[in-house]
C-alpha positions as CSV (number, residue, x, y, z in Angstrom):
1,X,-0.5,9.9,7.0
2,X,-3.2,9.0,9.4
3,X,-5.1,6.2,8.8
4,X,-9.1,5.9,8.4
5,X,-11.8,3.2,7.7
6,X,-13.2,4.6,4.4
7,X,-9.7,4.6,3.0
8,X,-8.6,1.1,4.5
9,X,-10.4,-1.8,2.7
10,X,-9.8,-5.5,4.0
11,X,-6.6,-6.9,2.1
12,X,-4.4,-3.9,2.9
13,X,-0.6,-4.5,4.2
14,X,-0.1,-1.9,7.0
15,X,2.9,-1.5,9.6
16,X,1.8,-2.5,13.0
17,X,4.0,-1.7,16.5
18,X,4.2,-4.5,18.6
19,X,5.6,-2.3,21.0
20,X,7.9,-4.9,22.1
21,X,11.6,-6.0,20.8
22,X,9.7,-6.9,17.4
23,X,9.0,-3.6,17.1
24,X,6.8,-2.3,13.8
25,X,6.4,-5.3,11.4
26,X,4.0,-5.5,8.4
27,X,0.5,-6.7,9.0
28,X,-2.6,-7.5,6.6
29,X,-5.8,-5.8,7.8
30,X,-8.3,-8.5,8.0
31,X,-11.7,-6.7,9.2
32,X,-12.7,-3.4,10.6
33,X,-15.2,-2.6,13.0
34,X,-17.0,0.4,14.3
35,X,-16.2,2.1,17.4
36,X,-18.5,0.8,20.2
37,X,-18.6,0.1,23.7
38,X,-15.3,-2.8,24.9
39,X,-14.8,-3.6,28.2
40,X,-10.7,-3.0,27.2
41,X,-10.3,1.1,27.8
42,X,-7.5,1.0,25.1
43,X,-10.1,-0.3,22.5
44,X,-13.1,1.4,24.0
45,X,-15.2,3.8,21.6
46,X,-12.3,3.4,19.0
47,X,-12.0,2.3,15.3
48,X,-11.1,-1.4,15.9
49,X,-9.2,-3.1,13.0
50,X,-8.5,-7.0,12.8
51,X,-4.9,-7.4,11.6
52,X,-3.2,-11.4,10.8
53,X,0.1,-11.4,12.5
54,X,2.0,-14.2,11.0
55,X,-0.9,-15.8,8.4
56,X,-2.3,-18.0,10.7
57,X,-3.4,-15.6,13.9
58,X,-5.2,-12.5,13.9
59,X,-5.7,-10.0,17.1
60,X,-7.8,-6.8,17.1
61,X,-6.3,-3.3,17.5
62,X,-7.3,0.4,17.4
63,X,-6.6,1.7,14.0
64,X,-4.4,4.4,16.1
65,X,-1.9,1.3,16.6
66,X,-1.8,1.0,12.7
67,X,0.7,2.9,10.3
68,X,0.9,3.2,6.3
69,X,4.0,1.3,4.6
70,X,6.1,4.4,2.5
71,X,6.5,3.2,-1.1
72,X,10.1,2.5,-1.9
73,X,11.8,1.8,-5.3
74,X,12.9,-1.5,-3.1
75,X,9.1,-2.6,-2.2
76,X,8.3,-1.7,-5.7
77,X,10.5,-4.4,-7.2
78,X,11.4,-6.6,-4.1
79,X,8.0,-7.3,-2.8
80,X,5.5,-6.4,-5.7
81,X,7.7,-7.5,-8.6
82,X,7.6,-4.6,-11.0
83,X,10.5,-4.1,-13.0
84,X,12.6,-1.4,-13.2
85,X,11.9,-0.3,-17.3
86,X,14.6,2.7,-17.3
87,X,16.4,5.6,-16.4
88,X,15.9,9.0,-17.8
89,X,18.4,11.8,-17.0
90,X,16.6,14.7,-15.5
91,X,17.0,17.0,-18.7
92,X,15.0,14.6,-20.5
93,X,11.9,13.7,-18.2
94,X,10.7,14.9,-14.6
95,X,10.7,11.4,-13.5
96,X,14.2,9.5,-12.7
97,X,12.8,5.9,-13.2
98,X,10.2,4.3,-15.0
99,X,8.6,0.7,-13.2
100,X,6.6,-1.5,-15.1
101,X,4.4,-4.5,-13.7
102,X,0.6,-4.7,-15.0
103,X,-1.6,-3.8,-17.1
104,X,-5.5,-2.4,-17.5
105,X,-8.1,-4.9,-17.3
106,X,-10.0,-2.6,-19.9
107,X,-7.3,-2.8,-22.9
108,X,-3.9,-4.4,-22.4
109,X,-2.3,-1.6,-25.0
110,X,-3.4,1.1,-22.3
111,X,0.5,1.3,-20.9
112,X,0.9,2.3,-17.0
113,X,3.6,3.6,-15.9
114,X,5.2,4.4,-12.2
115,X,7.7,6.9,-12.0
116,X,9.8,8.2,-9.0
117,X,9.7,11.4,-8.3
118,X,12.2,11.3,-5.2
119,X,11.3,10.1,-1.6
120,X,8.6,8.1,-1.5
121,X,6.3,10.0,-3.9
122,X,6.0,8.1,-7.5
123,X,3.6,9.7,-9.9
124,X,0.9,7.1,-11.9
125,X,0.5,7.7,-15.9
126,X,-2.3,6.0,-17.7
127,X,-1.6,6.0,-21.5
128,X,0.8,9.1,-20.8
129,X,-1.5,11.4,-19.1
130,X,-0.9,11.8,-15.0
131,X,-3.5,9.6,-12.7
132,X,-2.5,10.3,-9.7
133,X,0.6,10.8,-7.1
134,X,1.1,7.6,-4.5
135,X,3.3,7.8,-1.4
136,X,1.9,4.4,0.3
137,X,1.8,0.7,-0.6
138,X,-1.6,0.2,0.7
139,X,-2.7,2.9,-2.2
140,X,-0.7,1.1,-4.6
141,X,-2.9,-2.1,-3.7
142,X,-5.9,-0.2,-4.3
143,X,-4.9,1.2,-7.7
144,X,-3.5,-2.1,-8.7
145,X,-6.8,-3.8,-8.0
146,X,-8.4,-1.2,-9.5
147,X,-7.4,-1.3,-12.6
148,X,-6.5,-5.2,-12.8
149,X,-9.8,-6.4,-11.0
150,X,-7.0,-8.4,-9.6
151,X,-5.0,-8.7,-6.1
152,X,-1.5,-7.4,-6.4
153,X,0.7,-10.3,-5.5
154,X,3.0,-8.6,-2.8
155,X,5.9,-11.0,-1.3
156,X,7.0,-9.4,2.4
157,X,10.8,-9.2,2.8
């Protein structure tokens, strides 16, 4: 998945390449910025975004340099702290595993559920009825805060 600016918003934890022995670590995007002239060639007439590095520095890249962070059953309940609800034998569901972790802002009854499908797709059902299909964290971010009107507390590991 290639990255743009309309689906990017400010807050969103990315994968950046150092391109040294750090390698690709994850980043929060902390501004974007329309192409326009730089006297830098690598950053010249590109989609620049402003990513924090370790929470206290921030340095500029192209958006090229910037990769989305595959959702994992591990970053679901290691770093965003949703709980693994159950398991469902195949017979019984289409999903393998149900996660659990908020609720709507609307109507705390409305129940939200995550469920694996295999890989890193996991399909989104609002009150039982499909949402959507997410295969990235920054999407889960936006759903999350979507619903919630609330930032989705997300602990790197």
């Amino acid at each position: 998945m290639t990255l743009t600016p309309n689906f990017l918003p400010v807050g969103s934890i990315v994968e950046y390449d150092y391109k040294n022995e750090l390698g690709k670590m994850p980043v929060v995007v902390y501004g974007i910025h329309p192409p326009t002239p730089q006297k830098e060639p690598r950053l010249d007439g590109k989609w620049l975004v402003d990513i924090w590095v370790d929470g206290t520095t921030y340095i500029t890249t192209p958006i090229d340099d910037i990769s989305p962070i595959s959702l994992t059953p591990e970053i679901l309940t290691e770093w965003c702290g949703f709980e693994k609800e159950s398991d469902m034998s195949e017979k019984d569901a289409t999903w393998t595993i149900k996660y659990v972790g908020f609720t709507c802002v609307h109507d705390e009854r409305d129940e939200i559920g995550i469920f694996a499908n295999g890989g890193n797709s996991f399909t989104v059902l609002f009150n039982e009825q499909t949402l959507t299909v997410i295969t990235h964290l920054h999407q889960l971010q936006h759903l999350y805060s979507a619903l919630t009107q609330t930032v989705l507390p997300i602990t790197i590991k």
